[in-house]
C-alpha positions in Angstrom: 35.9 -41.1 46.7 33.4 -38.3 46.4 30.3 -38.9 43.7 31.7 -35.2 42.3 35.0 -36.8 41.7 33.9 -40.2 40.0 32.4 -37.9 37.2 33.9 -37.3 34.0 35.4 -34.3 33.4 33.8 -32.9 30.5 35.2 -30.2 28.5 33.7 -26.5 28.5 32.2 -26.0 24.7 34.4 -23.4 23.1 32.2 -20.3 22.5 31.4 -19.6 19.2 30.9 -16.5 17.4 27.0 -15.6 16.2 27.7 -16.2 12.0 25.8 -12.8 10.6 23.5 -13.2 7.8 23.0 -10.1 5.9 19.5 -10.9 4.5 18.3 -11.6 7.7 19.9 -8.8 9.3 18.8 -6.6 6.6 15.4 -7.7 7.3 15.3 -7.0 10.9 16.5 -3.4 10.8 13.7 -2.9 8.3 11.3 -4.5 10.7 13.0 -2.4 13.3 12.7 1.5 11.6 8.8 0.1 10.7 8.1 -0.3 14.2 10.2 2.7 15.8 9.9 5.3 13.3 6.8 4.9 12.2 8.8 4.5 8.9 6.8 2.7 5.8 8.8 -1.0 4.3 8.2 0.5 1.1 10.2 3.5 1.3 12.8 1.7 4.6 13.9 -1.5 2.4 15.1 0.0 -1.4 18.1 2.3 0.5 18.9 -0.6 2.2 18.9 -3.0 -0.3 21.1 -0.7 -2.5 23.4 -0.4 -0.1 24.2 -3.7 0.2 24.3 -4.1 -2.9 27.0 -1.6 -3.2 28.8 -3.2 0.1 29.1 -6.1 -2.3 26.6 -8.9 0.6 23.8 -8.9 -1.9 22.6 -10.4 -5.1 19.6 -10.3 -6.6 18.4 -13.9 -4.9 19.5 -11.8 -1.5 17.2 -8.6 -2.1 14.1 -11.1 -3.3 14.5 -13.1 -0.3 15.1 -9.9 2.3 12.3 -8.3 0.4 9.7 -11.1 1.1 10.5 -11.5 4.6 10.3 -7.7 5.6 6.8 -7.4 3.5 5.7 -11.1 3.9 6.1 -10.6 8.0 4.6 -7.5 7.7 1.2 -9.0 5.9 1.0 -11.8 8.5 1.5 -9.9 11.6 -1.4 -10.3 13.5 -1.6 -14.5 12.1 2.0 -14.2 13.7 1.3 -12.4 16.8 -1.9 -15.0 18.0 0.4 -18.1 17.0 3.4 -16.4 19.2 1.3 -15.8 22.1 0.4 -19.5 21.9 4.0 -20.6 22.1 5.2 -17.7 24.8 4.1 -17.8 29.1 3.8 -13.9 29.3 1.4 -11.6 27.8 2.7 -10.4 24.2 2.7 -7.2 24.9 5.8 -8.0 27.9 7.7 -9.7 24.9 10.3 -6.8 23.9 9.5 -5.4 20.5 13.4 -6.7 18.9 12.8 -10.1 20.0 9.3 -10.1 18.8 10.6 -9.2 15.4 12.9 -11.9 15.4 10.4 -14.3 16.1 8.0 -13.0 14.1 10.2 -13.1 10.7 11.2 -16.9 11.8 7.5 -17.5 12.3 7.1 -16.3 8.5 10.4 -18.5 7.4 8.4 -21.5 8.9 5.1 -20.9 8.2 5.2 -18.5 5.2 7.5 -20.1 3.2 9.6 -22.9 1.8 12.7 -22.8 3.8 13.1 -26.2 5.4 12.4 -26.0 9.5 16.0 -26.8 10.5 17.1 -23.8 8.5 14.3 -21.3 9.3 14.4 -22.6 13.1 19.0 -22.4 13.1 18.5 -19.3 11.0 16.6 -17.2 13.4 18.5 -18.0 16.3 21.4 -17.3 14.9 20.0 -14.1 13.6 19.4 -13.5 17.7 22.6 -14.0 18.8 23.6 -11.5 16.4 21.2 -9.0 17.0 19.8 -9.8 20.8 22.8 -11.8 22.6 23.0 -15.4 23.5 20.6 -15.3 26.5 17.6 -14.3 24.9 18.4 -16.2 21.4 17.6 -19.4 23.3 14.1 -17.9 24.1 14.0 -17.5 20.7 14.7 -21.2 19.8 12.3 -22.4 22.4 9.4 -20.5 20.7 10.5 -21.7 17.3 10.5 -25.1 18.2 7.3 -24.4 19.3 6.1 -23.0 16.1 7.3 -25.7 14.1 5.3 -28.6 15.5 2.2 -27.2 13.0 2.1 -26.0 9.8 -0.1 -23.0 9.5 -3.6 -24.6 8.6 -2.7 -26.4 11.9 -2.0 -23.5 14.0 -4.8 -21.4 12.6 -7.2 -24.5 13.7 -5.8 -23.5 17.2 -5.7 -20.1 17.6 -8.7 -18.7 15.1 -12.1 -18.2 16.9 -14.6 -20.9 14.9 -16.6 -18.8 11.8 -19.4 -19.6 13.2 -19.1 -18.0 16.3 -17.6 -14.9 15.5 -17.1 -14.2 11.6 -15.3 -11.0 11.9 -12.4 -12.4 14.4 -12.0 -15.1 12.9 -11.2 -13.7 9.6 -9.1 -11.2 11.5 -6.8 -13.8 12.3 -7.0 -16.0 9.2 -6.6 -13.3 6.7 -4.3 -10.8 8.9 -6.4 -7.6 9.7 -7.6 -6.0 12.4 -10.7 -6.6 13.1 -12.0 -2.9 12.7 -11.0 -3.2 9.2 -12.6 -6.8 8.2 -15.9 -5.1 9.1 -15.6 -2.0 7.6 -14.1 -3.5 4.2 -17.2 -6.3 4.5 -19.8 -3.3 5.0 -18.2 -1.5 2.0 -18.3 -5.1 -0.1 -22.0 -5.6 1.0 -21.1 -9.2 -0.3 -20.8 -12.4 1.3 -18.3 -14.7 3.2 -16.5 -15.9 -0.1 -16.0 -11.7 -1.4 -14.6 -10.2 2.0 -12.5 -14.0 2.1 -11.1 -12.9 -1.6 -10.9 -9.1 -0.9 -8.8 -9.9 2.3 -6.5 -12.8 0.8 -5.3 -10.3 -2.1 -4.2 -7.7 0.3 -1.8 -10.1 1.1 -1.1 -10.7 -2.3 2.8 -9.5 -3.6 1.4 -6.5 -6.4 3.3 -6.3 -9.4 4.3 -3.2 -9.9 2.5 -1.5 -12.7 4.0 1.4 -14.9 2.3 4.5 -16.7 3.4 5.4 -19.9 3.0 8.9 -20.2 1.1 10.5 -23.4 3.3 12.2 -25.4 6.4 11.1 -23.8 6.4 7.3 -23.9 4.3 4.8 -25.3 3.0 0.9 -24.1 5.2 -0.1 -27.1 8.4 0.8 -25.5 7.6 -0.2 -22.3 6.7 -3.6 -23.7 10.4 -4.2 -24.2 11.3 -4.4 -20.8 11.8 -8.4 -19.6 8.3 -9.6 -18.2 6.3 -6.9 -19.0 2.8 -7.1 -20.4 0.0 -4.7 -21.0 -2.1 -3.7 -18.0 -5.7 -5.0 -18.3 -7.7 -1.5 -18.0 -5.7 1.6 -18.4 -4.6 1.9 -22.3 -1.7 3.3 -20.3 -0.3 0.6 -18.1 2.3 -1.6 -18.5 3.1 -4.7 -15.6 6.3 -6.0 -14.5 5.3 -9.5 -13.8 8.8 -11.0 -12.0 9.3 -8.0 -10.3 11.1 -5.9 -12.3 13.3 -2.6 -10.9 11.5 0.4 -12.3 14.9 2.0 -12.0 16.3 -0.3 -14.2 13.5 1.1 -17.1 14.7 3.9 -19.0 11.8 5.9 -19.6 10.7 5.8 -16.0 14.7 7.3 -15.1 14.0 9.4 -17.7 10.5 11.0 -16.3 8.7 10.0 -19.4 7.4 6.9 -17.5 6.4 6.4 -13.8 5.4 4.1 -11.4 1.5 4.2 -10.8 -1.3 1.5 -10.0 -3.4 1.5 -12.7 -6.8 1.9 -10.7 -4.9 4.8 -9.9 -4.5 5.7 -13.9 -8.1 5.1 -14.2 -9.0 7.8 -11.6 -7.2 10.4 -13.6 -8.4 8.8 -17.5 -12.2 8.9 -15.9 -12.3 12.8 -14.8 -10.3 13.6 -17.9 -13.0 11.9 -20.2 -15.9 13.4 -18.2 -18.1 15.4 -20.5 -18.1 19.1 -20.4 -20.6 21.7 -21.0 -18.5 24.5 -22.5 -14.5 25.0 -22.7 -12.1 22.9 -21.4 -8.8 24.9 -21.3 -8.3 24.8 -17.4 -7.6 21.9 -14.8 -6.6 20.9 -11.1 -5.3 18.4 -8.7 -6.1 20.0 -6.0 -3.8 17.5 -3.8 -1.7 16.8 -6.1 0.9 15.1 -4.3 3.5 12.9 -4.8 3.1 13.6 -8.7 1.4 10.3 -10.0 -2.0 11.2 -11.2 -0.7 15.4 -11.6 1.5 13.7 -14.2 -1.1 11.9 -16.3 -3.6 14.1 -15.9 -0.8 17.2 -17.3 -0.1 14.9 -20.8 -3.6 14.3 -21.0 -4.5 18.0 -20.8 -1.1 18.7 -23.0 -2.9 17.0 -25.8 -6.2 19.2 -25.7 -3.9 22.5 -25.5 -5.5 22.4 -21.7 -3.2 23.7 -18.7 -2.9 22.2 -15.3 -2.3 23.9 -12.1 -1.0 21.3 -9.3 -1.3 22.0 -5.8 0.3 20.3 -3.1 -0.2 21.4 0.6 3.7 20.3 2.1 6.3 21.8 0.3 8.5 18.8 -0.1 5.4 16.8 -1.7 5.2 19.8 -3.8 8.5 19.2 -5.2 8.1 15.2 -5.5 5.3 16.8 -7.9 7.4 19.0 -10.0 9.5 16.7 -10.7 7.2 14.0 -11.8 6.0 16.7 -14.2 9.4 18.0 -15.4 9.9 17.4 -19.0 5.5 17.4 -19.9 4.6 18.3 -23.4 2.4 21.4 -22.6 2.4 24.0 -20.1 1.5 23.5 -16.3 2.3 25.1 -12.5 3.2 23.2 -9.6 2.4 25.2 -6.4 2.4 25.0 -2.6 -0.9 26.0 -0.9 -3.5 24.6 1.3 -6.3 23.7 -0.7 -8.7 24.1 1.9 -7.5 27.8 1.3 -6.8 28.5 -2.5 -4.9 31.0 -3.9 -6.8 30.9 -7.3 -10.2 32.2 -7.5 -14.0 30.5 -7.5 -15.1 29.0 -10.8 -11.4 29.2 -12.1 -11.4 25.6 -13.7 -13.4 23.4 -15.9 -12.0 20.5 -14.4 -10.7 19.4 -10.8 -9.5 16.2 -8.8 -9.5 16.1 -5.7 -7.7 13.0 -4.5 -7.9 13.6 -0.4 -6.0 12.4 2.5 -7.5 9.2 4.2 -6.5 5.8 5.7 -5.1 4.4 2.6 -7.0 1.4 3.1 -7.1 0.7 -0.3 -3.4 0.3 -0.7 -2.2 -2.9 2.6 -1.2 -4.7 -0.7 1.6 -1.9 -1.4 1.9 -0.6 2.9 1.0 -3.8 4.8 2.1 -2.1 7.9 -0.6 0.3 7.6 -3.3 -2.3 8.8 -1.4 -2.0 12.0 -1.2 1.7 13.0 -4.3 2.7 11.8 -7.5 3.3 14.1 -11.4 3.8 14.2 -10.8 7.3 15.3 -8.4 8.0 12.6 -11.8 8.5 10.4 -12.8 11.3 12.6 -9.4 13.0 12.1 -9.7 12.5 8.2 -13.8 13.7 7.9 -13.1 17.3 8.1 -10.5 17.5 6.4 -11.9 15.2 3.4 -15.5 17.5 3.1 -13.5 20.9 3.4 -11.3 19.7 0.5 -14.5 18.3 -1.7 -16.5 21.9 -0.7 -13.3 23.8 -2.0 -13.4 21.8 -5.4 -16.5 22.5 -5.8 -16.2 26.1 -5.5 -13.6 25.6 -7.8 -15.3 24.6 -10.5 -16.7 26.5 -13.3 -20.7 26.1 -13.7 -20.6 23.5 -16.4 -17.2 21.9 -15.3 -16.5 18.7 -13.3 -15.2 17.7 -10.1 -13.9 14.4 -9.1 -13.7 13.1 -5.5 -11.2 10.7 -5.0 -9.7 8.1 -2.4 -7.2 5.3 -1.7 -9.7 4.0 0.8 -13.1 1.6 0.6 -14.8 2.8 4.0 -18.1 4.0 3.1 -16.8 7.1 5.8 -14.3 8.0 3.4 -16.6 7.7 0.7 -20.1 8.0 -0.2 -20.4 9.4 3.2 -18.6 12.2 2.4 -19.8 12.7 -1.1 -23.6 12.4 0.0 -23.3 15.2 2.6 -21.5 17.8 0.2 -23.8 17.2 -2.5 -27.2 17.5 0.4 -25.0 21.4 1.2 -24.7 21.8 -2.8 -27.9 21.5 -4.6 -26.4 23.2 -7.6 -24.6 20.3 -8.4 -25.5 16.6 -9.9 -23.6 13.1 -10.0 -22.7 11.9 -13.5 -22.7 7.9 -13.5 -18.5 7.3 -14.1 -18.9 3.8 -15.5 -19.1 4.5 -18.7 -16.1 6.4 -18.8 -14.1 2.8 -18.0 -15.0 1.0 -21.0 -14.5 -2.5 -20.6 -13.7 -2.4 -16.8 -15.8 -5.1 -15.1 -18.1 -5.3 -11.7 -17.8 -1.3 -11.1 -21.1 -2.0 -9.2 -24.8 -0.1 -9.7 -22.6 3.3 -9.5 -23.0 6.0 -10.1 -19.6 6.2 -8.3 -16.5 3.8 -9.0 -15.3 1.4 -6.4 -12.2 -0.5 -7.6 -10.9 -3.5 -5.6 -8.3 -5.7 -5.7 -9.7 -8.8 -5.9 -11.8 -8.4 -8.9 -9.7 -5.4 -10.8 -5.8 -6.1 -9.3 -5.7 -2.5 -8.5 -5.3 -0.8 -5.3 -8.9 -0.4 -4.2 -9.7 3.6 -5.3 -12.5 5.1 -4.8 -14.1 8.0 -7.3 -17.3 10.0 -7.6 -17.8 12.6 -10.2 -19.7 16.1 -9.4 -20.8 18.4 -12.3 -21.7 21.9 -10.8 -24.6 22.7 -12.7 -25.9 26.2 -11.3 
């Protein structure tokens, strides 16, 4: 008798069809339209989220737990991608993107939260067998496996340079930036190791979302009647969601009398508007006024003073994000579409001007995670002339007397003072007027006399302002 006939016959294993999990699937196409469109979580995961809540596969457990693995994957990219490359035998950029998602969100499930590691490990392989096939979801479940053997103070011992031999790196892969950024958010900090350590752990901090009331059409009282809301700590303005709340759900926000705007955002807008004057103040501009947040504030405040504000928005579909935010304000305004490095309206046409310009947005990776990831150092050069021509405009803009303010959503000191310092060397008729007082009761807003919020010590994105009087 042959040795292949003395074995056992043993039974073929039925096959089995992949079990599809909506969240998880839910959170993969998000990953997905992220990383081919270029598409941002933030504006990728509610369309989503409400149509599967329509499809009947969601509750509100579902959407919390699809929401934290799209933006809690998102944060921890880069800690994902060094701990992956550990576990794979090919370079990680040969890994297809799909099947890097995939283990990247597992890599979050065991590492990033409290899901137990047989669940997060069958999960995600499941997840692959739905969404890559059968061949490569057992790649998947050999890098898992992989994964699991350390918890993430374990793996970061592995993979993370030591401190001591290269600072910036090794926060880059503890904290989940690129290292590009660590520097340039440490230079703009001009701290030490614990305050670029606490800067970069709240960018990947979950940030509540914060409301505006907006004067004359809503109040902090009625917005205080929401479920987990409390007042917000600096703008008199701001009310926070503290569990997450749907704006949508709110009624004055569906109703344009409230919105949804970070408060160091709020305080941009309340600091310009409370800028003394020399003279009248009957005439103001956001000069970049898009999508409508600060335009909207800045119109009720002006409302109450019997001011006017014109809103400009360069892209035409911005321009009507901004009408709308301002449909319904108490007092008379214009939205309109132009360039404003080429106005319409003439020099020393306003008394006062913001000028809140394009940039890297690195003040918002709390709220856009994924922007860590795509930007670059040249993308500062791309930004500079645009930025300067925008601030020069503004300042033309202005009335003698009147006051511009020079905003960003970035720290970089390229996007910033840099920027401010050169205009003002070109302008000589023009003079920096110390902002801090004009945030009563906001703390550590540094030797000034510019503003640099952060999120760390104020919970706000971290916005940037400077504000010019034109004086001859």
């Amino acid at each position: 008798m042959s040795e292949q006939s003395r074995r056992p016959h043993r039974p073929a294993k039925p096959y089995r069809r992949p079990q599809k999990d909506p969240v998880r699937v839910l959170a993969f196409d998000a990953l997905r339209a992220v990383d081919e469109r270029d598409a941002y979580a933030n504006l990728v995961l509610p369309p989503l989220l409400r149509k599967a809540r329509e499809n009947g596969d969601f509750d509100a457990r579902d959407a919390a737990l699809a929401t934290e693995l799209v933006y809690g994957t998102l944060r921890r990219q880069g800690t994902y991608d060094a701990i992956i490359a550990a576990c794979v035998d090919r370079p990680l950029r040969e890994v297809d993107p799909p099947v890097l998602d995939v283990l990247s969100l597992g890599a979050h499930q065991l590492l990033g939260t409290r899901i137990p590691t047989h669940a997060a490990v069958s999960a995600s392989v499941e997840l692959a067998r739905v969404v890559l096939g059968d061949g490569r979801a057992k790649f998947v479940n050999a890098v898992l496996r992989k994964i699991a053997q350390h918890d993430l103070d374990g793996w970061l011992e592995r993979v993370a340079p030591p401190y001591d031999e290269d600072p910036e790196d090794h926060l880059a892969v503890v904290h989940s930036h690129p290292r590009w950024v660590v520097s340039a958010l440490w230079d703009s900090l001009g701290g030490g190791r614990a305050d670029i350590e606490e800067l970069l752990a709240a960018d990947n901090e979950r940030p509540e979302v914060t409301l505006v009331a907006r004067p004359g059409r809503s109040t902090t009282q009625e917005l205080l009647t929401e479920d987990a809301a409390v007042a917000g700590d600096w703008s008199p303005y701001a009310v926070r969601l503290t569990e997450g709340g749907e704006p949508g759900a709110v009624e004055a926000v569906r109703e344009g009398r409230a919105g949804v705007q970070d408060e160091g955002s709020q305080l941009v807008a309340l600091a310009l508007a409370n800028a003394p004057l020399d003279g009248p103040d009957e005439k103001w501009l956001d000069g970049c006024a898009g999508p409508g947040g600060k335009a909207a504030l800045l119109a009720a405040l002006a409302a109450q003073r019997g001011a006017t504000l014109v809103a400009s928005e360069k892209q035409p579909h911005r321009a009507g994000l901004v009408a709308k935010a301002l449909a319904g304000n108490p007092g008379p305004y214009q939205v309109i579409t132009a360039d404003g490095t080429r106005p319409p309206w003439r020099s020393g046409t306003f008394d006062r001007v913001l000028m809140d310009v394009p940039c890297t947005g690195l003040g918002a990776l709390r709220r856009r995670p994924e922007a860590r990831w795509r930007r670059r150092p040249e993308d500062l050069e791309n930004f500079a002339p645009v930025q300067r021509a925008l601030l020069r405009i503004a300042l033309d803009s202005v009335r003698v007397g009147g006051v511009v303010g020079y905003a960003t959503c970035s720290p970089h000191l390229a996007e910033t003072r840099a920027v401010v310092a050169d205009l003002l060397k070109q302008h000589p008729d023009t003079e920096l007027i110390d902002a801090r007082p004009l945030l009563p009761g906001v703390p550590d807003l540094g030797e000034g006399p510019d503003i640099q919020l952060w999120p760390h010590k104020h919970g706000t994105d971290a916005m940037y302002l400077a504000l010019i009087r034109r004086t001859a």
